[in-house]
N, C-alpha and C positions, 0 to 999 in steps of 0.2 A: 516227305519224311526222309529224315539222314540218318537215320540208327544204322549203324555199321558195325562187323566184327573187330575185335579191340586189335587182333594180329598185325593187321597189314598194318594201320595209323601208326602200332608201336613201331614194329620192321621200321618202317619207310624212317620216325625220327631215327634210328639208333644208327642206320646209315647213312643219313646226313646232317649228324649232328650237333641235334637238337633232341627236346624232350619233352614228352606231354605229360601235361596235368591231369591227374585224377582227383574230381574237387569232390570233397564228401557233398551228400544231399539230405538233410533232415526233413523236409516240406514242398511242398509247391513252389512258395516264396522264395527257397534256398536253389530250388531246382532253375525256377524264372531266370532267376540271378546269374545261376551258371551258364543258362543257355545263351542271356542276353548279349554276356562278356565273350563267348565265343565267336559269334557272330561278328559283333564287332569288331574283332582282333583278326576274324579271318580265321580262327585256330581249332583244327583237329580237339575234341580232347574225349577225358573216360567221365562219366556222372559217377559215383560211385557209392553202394549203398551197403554200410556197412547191417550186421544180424540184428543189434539193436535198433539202427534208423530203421529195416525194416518192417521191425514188429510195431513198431509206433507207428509207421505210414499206414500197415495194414497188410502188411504181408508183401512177399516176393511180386505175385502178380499185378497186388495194386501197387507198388513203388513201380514196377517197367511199363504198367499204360500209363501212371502219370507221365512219368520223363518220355515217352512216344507219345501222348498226346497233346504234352507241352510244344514237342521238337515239331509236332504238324500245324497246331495254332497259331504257335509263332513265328513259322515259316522260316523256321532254321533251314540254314542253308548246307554248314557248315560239316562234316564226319562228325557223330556221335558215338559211341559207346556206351552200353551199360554194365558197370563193372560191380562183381559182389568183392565186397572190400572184406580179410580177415577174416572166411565164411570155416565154420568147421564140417565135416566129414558131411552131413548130412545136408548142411545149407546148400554147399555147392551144387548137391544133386539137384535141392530145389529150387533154387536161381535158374541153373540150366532150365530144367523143364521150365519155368513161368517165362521164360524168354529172353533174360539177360544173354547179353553178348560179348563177355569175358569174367572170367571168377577167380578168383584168389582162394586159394586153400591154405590156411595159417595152425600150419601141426608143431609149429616152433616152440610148443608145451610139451607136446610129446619125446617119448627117447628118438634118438635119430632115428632106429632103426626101424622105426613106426612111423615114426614121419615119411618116411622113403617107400616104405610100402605101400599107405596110405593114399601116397601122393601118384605111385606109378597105378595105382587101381584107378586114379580120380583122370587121369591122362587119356585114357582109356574108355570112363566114359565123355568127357568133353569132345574129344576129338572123332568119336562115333556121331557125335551130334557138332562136328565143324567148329567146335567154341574152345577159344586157347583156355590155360592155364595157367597160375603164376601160382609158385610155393615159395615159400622162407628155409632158408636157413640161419643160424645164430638170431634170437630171440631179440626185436625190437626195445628198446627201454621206454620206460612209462607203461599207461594201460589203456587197453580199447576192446570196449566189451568186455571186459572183464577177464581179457587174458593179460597177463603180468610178467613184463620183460626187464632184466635187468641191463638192457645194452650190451649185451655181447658182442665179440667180433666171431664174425663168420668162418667159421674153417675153410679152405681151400678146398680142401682133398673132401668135406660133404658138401662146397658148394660145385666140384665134380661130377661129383655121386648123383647128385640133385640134378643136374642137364641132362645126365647121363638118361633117364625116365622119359623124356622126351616131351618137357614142359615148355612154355613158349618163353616165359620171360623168370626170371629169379629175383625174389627181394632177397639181401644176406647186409645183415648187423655190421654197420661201419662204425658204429658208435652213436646214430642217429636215438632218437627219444618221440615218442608221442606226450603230446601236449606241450607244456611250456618248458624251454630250456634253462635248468638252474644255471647262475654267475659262474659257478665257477666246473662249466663244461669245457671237455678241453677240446675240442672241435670232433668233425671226421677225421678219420683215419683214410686218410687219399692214398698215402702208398698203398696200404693194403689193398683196397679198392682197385687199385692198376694191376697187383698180380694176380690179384682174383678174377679181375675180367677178364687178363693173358692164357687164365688157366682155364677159364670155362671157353674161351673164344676157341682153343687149341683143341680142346675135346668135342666142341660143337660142328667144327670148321668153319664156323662164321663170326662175324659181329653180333654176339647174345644181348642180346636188350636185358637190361639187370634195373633191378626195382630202387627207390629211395623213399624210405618211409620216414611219417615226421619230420617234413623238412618244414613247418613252422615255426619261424623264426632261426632259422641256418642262413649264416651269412651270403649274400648274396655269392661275392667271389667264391665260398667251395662248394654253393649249386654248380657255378659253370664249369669247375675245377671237375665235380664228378658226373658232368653232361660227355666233360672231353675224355674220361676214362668210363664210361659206357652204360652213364645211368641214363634209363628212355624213358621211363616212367616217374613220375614223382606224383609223392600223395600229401594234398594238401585239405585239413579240416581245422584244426585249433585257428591258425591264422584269421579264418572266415571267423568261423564262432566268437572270436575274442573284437572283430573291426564291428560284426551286429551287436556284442553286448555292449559297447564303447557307448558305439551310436547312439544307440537304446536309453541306456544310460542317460548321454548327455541330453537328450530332448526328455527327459522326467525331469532330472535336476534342474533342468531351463524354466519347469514347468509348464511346458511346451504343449504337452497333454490335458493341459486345463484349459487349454482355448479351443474355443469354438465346438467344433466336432470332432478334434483329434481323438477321443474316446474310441471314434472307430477305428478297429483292428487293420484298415487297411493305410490308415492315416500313420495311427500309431508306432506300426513299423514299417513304415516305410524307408525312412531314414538306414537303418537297420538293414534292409533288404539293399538299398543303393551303396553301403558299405561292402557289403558281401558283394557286387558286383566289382568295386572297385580293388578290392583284393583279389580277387580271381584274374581280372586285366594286368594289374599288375606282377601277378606271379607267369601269366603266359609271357609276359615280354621277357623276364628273365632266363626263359626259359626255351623262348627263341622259337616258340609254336607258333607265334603271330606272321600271318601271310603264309600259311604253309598248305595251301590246299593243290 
């Protein structure tokens, strides 16, 4: 079994970097998927489960034995993490306890000044119990879970503030979007992104590992653009979701599902499940995880 704390895997990209994917997990199938692609590619990465995927799986503890029981079955080899994606004040607690191995605390609804408090209280319990944490600053755009960002840019002087609590890693609003990116998006904000990581790296004394959220569908070039100004982590779930619904899709329209046995559920998505694979491989290589054990 390779379930590992999410700290070191991120550390170790931010200082030689590159950056790991955090692939959302809704299912077994979804889970399979991510493991397979890791293995394969040789690549570190986070499973990530966000409060909704885990109320459908069955809660905190059944989402962390599956993805630990998948990672012993199928004899992953490779550094795993279990990461709670977007978790609020109370998930995080219970992530922690069920066993996850890095959490995300998303208070980027709340006023700053609660977010800050919030987040130095939740630092406090992670780290009592060895498990990093990641907070937001400036509010994501689109919606996950049902919190509602309109793309903000991060502030400087609170994504300070925010290191300052003694969190492991930081997402902050470059202009990124959950879910799909409308036409007339005008990209990241990469300056920003450089003096924000000048200013957290300055108040840190280190190389801070800084989050990217939504990067489905972001041009490949300003992924590597903000790997080189100090993104470690990046979260990737629409990209999957949209290459299984494709799949999906195209073997019903094919009528593909009227032959023979395909009726059954493991037939029937299959297709679906090997897209989700092939998006996850190819989001490590972009991302420069592959061969990095």
């Amino acid at each position: 079994m390779t379930i590992v704390n999410g700290k070191r895997i991120i550390e170790n990209a931010r200082t030689q970097g590159y950056a790991i994917g955090a692939f959302n997990t809704n299912n077994l199938e979804w889970t399979q998927a991510i493991l397979r692609a890791a293995q394969k590619e040789h690549s570190p990465i986070l499973i990530a489960v966000s409060m909704g995927a885990a109320k459908y799986i069955g809660g905190y503890k059944m989402a962390k034995d599956m993805i630990t029981d998948l990672d012993k079955s199928l004899n992953i080899s490779v550094p795993v993490a279990i990461h709670l994606d977007h978790g609020n004040y109370q998930a995080v607690k219970d992530a922690i306890e069920s066993g996850f191995t890095s959490a995300m605390f998303d208070g980027s609804e709340l006023a700053f000044e609660d977010n800050l408090s919030k987040t130095k209280e939740l630092v406090n319990f992670a780290h009592d119990r060895m498990i990093p944490l990641e907070a937001e600053v400036g509010s994501i755009g689109g919606e996950e879970d049902g919190i509602i960002g309109n793309g903000e840019i991060a502030s400087i002087d609170q994504a300070v503030a925010m290191a300052r609590t003694g969190i492991d890693y930081l997402a902050a609003g470059i202009g990124n979007i959950h879910g799909r990116y409308p036409d007339n998006w005008q990209g990241l904000k990469l300056e920003h992104l450089k003096k924000l990581a000048q200013a957290v790296n300055q108040v840190t004394g280190k190389d801070f590992p800084l989050v990217l959220h939504g990067a489905s569908g972001i041009p490949d070039t300003q992924i590597k653009m903000a790997i080189k100004y100090g993104i470690s982590k990046i979260n990737i779930n629409t990209e999957a979701q949209l290459a299984f619904h494709q799949s999906v899709r195209d073997f019903v329209v094919a009528n593909k599902d009227l032959e023979g046995k395909n009726y059954d559920p493991r037939k029937f998505l299959a297709s679906g499940v090997e897209a989700i694979e092939e998006t996850v491989i190819g989001r490590i290589k972009v991302f420069g995880s592959d061969q990095r054990l």
